[in-house]
C-alpha positions in Angstrom: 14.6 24.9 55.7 15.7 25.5 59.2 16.5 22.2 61.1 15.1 19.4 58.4 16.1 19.3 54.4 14.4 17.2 51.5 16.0 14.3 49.7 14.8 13.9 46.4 15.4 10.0 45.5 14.4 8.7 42.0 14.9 5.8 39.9 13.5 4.0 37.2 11.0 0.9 37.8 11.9 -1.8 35.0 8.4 -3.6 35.4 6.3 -0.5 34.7 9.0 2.2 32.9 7.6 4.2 34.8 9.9 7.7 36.8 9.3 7.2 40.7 10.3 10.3 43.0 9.6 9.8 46.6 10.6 13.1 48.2 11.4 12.3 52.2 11.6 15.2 54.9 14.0 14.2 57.6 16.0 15.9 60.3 19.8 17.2 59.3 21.6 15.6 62.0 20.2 11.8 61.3 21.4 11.9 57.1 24.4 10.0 57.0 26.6 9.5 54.0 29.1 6.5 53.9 32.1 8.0 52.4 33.7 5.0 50.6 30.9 1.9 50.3 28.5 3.2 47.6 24.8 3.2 48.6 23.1 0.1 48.1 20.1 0.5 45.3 16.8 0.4 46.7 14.1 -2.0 46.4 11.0 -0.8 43.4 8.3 1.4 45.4 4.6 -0.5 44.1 1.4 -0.5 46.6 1.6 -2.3 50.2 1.4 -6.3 49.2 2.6 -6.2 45.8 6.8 -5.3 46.3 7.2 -9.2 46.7 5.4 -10.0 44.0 7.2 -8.1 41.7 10.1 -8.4 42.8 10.1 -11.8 42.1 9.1 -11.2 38.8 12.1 -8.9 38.1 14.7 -11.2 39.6 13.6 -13.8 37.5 12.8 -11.9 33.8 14.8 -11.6 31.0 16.5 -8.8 30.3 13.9 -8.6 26.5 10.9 -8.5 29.1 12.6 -5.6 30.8 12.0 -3.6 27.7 9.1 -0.8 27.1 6.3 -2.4 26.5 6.0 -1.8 22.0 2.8 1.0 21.2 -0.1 -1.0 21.1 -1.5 -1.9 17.6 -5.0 -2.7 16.3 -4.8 -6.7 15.2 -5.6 -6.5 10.9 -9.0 -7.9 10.5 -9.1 -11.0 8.6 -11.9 -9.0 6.3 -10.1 -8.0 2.6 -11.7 -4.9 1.5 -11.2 -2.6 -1.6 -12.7 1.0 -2.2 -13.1 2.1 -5.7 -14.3 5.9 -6.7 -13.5 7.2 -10.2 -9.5 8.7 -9.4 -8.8 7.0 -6.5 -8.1 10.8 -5.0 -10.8 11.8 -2.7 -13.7 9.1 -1.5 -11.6 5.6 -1.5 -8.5 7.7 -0.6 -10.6 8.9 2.6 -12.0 5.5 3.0 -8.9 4.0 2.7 -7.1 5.9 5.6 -10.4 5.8 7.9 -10.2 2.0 7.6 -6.6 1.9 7.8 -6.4 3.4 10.8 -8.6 1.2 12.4 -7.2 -2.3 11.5 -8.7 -3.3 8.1 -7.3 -5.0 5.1 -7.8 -2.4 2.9 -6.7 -1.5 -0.7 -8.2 1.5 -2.6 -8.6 2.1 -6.4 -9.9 4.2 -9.2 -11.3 2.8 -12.4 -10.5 6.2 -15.0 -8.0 6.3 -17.7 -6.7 9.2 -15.8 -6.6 10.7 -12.0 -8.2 13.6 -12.2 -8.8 16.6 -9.7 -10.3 20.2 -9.9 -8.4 22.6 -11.5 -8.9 26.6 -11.7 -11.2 26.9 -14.1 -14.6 24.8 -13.9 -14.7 22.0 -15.9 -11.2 22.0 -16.8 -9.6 19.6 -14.5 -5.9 18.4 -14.0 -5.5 15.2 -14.9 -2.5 12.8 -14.3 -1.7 9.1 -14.9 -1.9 6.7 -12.2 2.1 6.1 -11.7 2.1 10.2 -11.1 3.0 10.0 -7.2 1.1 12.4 -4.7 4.2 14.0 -4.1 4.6 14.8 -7.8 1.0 16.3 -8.2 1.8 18.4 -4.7 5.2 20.2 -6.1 3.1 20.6 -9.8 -0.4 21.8 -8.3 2.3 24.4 -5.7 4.1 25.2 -8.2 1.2 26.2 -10.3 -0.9 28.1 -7.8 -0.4 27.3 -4.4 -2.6 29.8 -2.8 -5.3 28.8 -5.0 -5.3 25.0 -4.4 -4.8 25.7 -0.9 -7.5 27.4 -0.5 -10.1 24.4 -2.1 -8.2 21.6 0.4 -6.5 20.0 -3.1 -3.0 20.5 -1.4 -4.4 19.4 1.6 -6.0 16.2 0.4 -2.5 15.0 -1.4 -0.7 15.6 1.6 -3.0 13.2 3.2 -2.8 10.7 -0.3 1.0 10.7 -0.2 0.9 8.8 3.5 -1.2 6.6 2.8 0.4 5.2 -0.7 3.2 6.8 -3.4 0.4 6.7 -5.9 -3.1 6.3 -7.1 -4.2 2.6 -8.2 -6.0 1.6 -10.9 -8.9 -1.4 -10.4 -8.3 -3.2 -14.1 -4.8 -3.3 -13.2 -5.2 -5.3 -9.8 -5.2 -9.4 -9.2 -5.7 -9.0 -5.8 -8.9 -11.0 -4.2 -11.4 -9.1 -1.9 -14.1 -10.4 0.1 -16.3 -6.8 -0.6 -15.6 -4.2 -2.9 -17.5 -1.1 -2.4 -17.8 1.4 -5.0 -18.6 5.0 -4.6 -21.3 5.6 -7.4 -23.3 3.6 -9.6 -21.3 4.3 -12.9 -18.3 3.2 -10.8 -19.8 -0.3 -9.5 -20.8 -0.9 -13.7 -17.7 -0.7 -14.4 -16.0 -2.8 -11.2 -18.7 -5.4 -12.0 -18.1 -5.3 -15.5 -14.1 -6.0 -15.2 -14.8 -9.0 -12.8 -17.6 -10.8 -15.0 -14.9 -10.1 -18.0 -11.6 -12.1 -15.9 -11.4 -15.6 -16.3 -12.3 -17.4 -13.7 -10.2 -19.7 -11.9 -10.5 -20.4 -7.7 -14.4 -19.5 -7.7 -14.3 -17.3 -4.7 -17.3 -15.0 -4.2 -16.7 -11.7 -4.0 -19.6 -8.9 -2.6 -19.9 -5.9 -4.8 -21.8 -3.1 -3.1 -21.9 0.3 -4.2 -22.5 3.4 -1.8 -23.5 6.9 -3.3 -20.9 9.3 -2.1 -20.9 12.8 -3.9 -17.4 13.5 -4.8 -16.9 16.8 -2.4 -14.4 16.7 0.8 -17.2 16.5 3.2 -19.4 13.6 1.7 -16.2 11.8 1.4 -15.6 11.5 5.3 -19.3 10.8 6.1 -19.6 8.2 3.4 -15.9 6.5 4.5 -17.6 6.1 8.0 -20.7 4.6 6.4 -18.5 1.9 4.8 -16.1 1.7 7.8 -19.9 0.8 9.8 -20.9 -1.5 7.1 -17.6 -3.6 7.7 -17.0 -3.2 11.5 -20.4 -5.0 11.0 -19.7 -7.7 8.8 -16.3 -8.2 10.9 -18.6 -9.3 13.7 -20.5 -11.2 11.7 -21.0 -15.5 12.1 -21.5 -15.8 8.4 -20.8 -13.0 5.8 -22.7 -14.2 2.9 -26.2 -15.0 5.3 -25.5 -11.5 6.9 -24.7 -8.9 4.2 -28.0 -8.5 2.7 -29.8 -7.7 6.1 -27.0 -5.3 7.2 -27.8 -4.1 3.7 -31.3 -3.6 4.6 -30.8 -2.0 7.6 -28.6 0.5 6.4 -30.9 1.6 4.0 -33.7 2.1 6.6 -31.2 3.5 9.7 -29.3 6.2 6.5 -32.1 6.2 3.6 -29.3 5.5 1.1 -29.7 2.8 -1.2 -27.6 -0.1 -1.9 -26.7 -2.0 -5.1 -25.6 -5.6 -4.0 -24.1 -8.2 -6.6 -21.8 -11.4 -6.4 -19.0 -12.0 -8.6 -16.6 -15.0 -8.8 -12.7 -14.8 -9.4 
């Protein structure tokens, strides 16, 4: 470098966690290194007119506020919502992660005897019980034919069912109480409707019913977990739930020419 060198200084800013590397070019002759008293740590580096302001602030924090700051989380809406398809596999399963994700209070359900999914011959699917885990239908459907059920996104679509819960649920067999239940096709909401007219009542609190058609493919799945995760973000924002839901209702049916089948049930 001829007559001048870098020095490469770097530390660690507490207030930001952030890696600061100021690289300086000065001459060889004017470095000096003190050869017993260690060098004094220097100051943060931050913009012209904020060093005192932090500095202040890290003289006087404790050492917990010091910490990274935690991964930012999406605050649970106060909204309880349940999805209910036939096997709780593919549409409430996809609804269930899509709303997840995003913050909701979510539970998702099927209302079968059995969970069932497609298996190599049409018309002859694989059915399991409902305590069957995810991960126990992946290592049977692998074990079985892996290339097959790999191919039609089965293996796939557990993989994606055994993070969000160990299991498919059954409706009948939950006590749980939802402000909306949505139900993936109409022979679904007859029979969600059905259960909660057949409980005995006992607090009185209203519950929304709404069922959106979904075919039961992969695809439909994702478009129709959007349209439910639109029909809450809405009702989320909403001043009044019970004046609102009907016009959203409305609304939807004009903006996605689906229709809606609306009822209120009582726990």
């Amino acid at each position: 470098m001829g007559d001048h060198t870098l020095i490469e200084i770097e530390w660690f800013s507490g207030w930001n966690h952030l890696a600061i590397i100021e690289v300086l070019e000065v001459s060889a002759d004017s470095v000096k290194v003190p050869k017993k008293k260690p060098a004094a740590r220097p100051p943060p580096l931050c913009w012209s007119g904020e060093r005192n302001q932090v500095a202040s602030v890290l003289a006087t924090a404790s050492p917990q506020a010091l910490q990274p700051p935690a991964a930012a989380t999406v605050p649970p809406s106060p909204l309880r919502v349940a999805v209910v398809c036939s096997s709780n596999m593919n549409r409430s399963m996809e609804a269930h992660d899509i709303l997840q994700k995003r913050g909701f209070c979510i539970r998702s359900f099927g209302v079968a005897r059995q969970a069932k999914l497609p298996g190599l011959i049409r018309n002859c699917p694989v059915l399991y019980d409902f305590s069957t885990t995810c991960k126990q239908m992946y290592k049977d459907l692998w074990r079985k034919n892996r290339e097959c059920y790999s191919s039609n996104g089965i293996l796939q679509l557990l993989g994606r069912n055994q993070r969000i819960k160990p299991h498919p649920e059954r409706f009948q067999e939950c006590s749980d109480p939802f402000d909306v239940i949505f139900t993936c096709e109409e022979r679904v909401y007859d029979r969600v409707v059905q259960d909660l007219c057949t409980r005995e009542q006992a607090t009185f609190q209203p519950v929304h019913v709404v069922n959106v058609d979904i075919v039961d493919t992969l695809e439909e799945a994702t478009l129709g977990a959007f349209l439910i995760y639109s029909l809450c973000q809405s009702l989320q924002q909403a001043d009044d739930m019970e004046d609102s839901l009907g016009q959203l209702l409305l609304a939807a049916e004009e903006k996605t020419g689906k229709s809606f089948l609306h009822t209120v049930c009582f726990y």
